[in-house]
C-alpha positions in Angstrom: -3.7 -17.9 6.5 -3.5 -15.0 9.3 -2.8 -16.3 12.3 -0.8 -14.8 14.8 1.1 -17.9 15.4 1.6 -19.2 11.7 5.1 -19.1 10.4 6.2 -16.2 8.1 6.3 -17.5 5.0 6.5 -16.0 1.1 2.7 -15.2 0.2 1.6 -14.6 -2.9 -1.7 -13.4 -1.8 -4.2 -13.3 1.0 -7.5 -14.5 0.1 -10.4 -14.4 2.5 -14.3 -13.3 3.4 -16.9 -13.1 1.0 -19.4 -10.0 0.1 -18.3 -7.4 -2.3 -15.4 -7.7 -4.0 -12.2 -5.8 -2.1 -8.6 -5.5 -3.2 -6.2 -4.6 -1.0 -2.4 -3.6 -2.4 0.5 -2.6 0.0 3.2 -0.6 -0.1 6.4 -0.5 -1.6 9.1 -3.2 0.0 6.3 -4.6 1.8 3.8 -7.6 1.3 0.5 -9.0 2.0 1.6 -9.7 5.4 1.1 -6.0 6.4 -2.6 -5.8 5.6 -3.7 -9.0 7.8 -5.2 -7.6 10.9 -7.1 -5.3 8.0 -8.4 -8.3 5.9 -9.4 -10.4 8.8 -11.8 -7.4 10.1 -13.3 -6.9 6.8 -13.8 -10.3 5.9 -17.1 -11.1 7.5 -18.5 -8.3 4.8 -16.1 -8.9 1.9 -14.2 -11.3 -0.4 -10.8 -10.1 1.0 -8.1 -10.4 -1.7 -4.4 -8.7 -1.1 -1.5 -9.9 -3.4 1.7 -9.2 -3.6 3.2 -6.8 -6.2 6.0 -8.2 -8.7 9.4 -7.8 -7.3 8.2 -7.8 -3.6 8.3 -10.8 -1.4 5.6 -13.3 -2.3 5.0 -11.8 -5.5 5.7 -12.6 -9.7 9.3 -11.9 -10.5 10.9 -9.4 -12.2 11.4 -9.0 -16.1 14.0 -7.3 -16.8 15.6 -3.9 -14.6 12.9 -1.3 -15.4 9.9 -1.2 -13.6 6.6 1.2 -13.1 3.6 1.5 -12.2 1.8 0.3 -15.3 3.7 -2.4 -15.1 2.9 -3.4 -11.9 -0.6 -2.4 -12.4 -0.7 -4.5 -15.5 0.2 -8.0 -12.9 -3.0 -6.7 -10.3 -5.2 -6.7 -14.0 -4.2 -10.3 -15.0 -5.5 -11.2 -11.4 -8.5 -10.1 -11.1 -9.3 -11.2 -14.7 -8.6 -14.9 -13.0 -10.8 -14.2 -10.3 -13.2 -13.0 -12.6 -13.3 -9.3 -11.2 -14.4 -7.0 -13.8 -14.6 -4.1 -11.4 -13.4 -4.4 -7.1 -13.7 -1.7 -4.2 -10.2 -1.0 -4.2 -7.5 -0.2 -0.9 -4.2 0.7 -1.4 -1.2 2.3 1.0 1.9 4.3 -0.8 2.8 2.2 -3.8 -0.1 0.3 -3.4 -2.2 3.7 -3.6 -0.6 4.7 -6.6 -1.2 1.3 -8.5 -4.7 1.8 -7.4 -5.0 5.4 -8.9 -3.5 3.6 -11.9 -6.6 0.9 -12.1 -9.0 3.1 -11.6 -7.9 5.3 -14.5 -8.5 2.1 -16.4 -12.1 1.3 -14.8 -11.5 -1.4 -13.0 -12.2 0.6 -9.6 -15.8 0.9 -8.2 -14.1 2.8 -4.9 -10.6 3.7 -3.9 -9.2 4.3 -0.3 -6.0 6.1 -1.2 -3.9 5.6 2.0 -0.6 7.7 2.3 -0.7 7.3 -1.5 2.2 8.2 -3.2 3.1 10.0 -6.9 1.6 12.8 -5.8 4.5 14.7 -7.4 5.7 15.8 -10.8 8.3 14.0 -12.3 10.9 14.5 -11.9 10.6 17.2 -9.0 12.0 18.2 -5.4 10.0 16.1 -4.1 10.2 13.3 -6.0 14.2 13.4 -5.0 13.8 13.4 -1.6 11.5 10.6 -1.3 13.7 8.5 -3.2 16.9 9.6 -1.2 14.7 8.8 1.4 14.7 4.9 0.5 18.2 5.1 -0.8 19.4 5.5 2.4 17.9 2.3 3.3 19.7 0.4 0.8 22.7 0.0 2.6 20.9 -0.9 5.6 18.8 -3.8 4.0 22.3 -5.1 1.7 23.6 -5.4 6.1 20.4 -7.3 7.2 20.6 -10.0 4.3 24.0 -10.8 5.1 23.6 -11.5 9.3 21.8 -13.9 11.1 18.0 -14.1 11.7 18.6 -13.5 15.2 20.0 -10.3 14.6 18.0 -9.0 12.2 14.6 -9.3 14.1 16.3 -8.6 17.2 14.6 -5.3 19.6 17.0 -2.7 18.2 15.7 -3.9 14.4 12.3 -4.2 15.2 12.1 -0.6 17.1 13.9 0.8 13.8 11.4 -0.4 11.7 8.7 0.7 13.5 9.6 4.1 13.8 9.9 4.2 10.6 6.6 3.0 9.3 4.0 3.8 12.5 3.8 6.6 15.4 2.5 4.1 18.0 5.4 1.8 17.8 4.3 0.2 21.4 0.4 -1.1 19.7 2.3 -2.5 16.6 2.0 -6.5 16.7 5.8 -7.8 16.4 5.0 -10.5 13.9 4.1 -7.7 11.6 7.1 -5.8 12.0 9.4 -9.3 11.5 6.9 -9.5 8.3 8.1 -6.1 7.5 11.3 -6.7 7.7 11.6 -9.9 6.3 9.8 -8.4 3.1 12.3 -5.6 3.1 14.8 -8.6 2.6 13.3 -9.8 0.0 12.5 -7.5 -2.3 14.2 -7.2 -5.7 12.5 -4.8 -7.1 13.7 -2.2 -4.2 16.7 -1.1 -6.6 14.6 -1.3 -10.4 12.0 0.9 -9.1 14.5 3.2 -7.2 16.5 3.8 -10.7 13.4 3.5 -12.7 11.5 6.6 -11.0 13.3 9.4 -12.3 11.9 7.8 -15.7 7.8 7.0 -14.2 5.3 8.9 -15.5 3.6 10.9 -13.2 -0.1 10.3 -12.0 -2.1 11.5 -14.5 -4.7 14.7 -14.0 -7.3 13.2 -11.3 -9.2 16.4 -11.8 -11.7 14.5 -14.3 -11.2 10.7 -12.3 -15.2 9.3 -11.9 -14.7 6.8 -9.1 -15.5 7.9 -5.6 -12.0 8.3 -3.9 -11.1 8.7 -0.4 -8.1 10.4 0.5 -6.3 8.8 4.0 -3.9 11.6 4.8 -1.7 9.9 7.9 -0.6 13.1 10.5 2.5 11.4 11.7 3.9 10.4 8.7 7.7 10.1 7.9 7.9 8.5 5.0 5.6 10.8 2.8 4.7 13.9 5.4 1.4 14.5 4.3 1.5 18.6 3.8 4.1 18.4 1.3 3.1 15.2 -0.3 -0.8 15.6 -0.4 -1.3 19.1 -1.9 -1.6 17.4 -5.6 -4.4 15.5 -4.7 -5.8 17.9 -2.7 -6.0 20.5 -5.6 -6.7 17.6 -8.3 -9.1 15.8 -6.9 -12.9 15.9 -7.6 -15.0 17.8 -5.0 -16.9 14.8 -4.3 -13.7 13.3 -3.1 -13.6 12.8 0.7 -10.3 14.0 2.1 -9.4 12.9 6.1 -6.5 13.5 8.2 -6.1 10.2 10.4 -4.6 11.3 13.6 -1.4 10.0 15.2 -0.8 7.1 12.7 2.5 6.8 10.6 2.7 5.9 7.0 1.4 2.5 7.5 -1.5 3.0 9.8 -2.7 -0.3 9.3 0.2 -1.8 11.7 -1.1 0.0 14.4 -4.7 1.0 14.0 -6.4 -1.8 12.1 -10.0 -0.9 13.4 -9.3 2.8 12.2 -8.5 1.8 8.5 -11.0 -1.0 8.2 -13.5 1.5 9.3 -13.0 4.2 7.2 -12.5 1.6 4.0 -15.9 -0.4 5.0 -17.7 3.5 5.0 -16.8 4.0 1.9 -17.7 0.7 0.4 -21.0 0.8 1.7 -21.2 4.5 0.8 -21.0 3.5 -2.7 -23.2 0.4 -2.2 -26.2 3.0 -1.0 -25.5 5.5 -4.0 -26.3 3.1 -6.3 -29.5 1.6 -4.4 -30.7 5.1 -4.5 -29.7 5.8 -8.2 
């Protein structure tokens, strides 16, 4: 369901469209929620599927304190082995970008639309520190929201916050998907696992010899991850093939407030792919 007007509720997964084969995977303390107005314009040409990671709101639970990548990339696997996906064009923002460098290091990738993706860093590293300071400092300010009113919590000053933090445009961003980002920032146990856990993660492994077509979504007005720092890795590591675009005046999650932008750019390079192997 992705209506405007439907209730915000826990979803496990958005499932829509049908055509090729699309997974979509958000960031971290998000949820599905954030990639609706993306999945309803791509799902005239694909079979839309966007789940929720383990530990975020809508998604499996947690097992135990640590957490990683593999792990979490090792809950996406077990899913699309139900839906009977062997291999999926693949979109993922932050987190979501990471896990999806992770799957298609294990072939299950025929595309990937790395969005703002993050573990671009050694670990552990400078800038590894200051991304997770970065989301430490939220901590106290999420432990506040759980413990007032609804009212409050989603009130102008809360929503504005949030948006700054996550898009440039705050004005163009809907204000169900902000609530739906803040509500998931509520509910998110595995915000404090994965912060103590990544001083431990493995770093992305050498994309230098990575065979599935990848396109890089560097967001200029980032805050989160500022793209200079945060990008050279996979800049310098990725294949020359690799398409590499700076989208202009979007924060870290552009697709809050340019949804047409992103679907765009992820639809070219599905049917990019789709023409290669025609011509092949």
């Amino acid at each position: 369901m992705m209506s405007g007007t439907a209730p915000l509720t826990p979803t496990k997964a958005l499932h829509t469209g049908s055509g090729d084969p699309l997974l979509l995977l958000h960031g971290f303390m998000l949820s599905p929620h954030c990639w609706e107005s993306v999945a309803q314009r791509l799902s005239s040409t694909c079979e839309v599927y966007a789940p929720a990671l383990r530990g975020h709101w809508g998604g499996p639970q947690l097992d135990g304190w640590y957490i990683d990548v593999a792990t979490l990339a090792d809950q996406i696997e077990n899913q699309l082995d139900e839906l009977g996906w062997r291999t999926c064009h693949i979109a993922g923002n932050s987190l979501g970008g990471w896990v999806g460098f992770e799957l298609a290091r294990r072939g299950r990738a025929r595309t990937l639309t790395a969005i703002a993706p993050a573990g671009g860093w050694a670990s552990p590293s400078l800038l590894q520190i200051r991304v997770g300071l970065k989301f430490l400092s939220l901590v106290p300010v999420v432990e506040i929201g759980k413990r007032i009113g609804g009212t409050i919590r989603l009130s102008s000053p809360a929503r504005r916050f949030a948006a700054l933090f996550l898009s440039k445009n705050t004005s163009v961003v809907p204000r169900r998907l902000i609530e739906a980002a803040i509500t998931s920032a509520m509910h998110c146990p595995a915000m404090l696992p994965l912060l103590a856990s990544g001083p431990r993660m493995p770093a992305l492994e050498d994309m230098s010899t990575l065979r599935t077509p990848v396109r890089l979504l560097m967001c200029e007005n980032d805050r989160v991850i500022p793209h200079q720092p945060y990008s050279q890795r996979f800049l310098r590591e990725l294949p020359e093939s690799a398409d590499r675009i700076l989208v202009h005046g979007v924060g870290h999650v552009p697709m809050l407030e340019a949804p047409d932008r992103i679907a765009t750019l992820i639809a070219e390079h599905v049917y990019a792919s789709r023409s290669h192997l025609r011509a092949v």
